[in-house]
N, C-alpha and C positions, 0 to 999 in steps of 0.2 A: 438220725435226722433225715428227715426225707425231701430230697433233691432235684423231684420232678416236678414240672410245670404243667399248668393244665390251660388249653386254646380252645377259646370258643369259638366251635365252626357254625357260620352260620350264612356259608352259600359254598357251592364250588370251590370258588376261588380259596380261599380260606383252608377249606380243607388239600386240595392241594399243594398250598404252602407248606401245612404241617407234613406232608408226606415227602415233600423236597428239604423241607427242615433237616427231618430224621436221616433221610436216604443221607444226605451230604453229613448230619453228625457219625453214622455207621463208616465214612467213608468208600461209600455204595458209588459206583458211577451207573447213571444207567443202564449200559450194556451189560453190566454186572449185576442188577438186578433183572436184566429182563431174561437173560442166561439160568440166572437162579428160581425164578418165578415161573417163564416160561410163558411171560406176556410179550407185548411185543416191545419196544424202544418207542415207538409212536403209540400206544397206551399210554405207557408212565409220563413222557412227554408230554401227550395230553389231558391227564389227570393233575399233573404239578401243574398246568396253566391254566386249569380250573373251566376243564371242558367242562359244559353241563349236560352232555349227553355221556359221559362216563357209564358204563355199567357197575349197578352196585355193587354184585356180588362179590365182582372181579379186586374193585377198589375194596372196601372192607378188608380183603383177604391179604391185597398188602400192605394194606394199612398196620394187621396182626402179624403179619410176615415179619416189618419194622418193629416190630417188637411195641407199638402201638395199643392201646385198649381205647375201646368205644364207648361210649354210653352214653343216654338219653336222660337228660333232667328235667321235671317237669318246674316251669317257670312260677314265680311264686305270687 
């Protein structure tokens, strides 16, 4: 049976949540992510509160880091 959920992001904000979602399900604290990542504490901080000026590549990366998968569906 498969037991993941799927969130649709559709701003910032949104996607931030899912990534503060995951981090607190891992029992990640920031500083522990940002140690493990090698981003800063004010990054992840402000990617969970759904800065819009985040850099993508950066986010993506922990977004897979969290064990996260991405993808694009086109609307019907």
């Amino acid at each position: 049976m498969d037991t993941r959920t799927t969130m649709m992001i559709t701003d910032a904000k949104s996607f931030g949540q899912a990534i503060r979602k995951r981090r607190r399900e891992l029992g990640y604290t920031q500083a522990f992510l940002s140690e493990f990542s090698g981003f800063s504490v004010t990054f992840i901080s402000d990617l969970e509160n759904g800065k819009k000026t985040a850099e993508l590549e950066k986010s993506i990366y922990l977004a897979n880091l969290l064990g996260l998968d991405l993808s694009m569906t086109p609307r019907s």
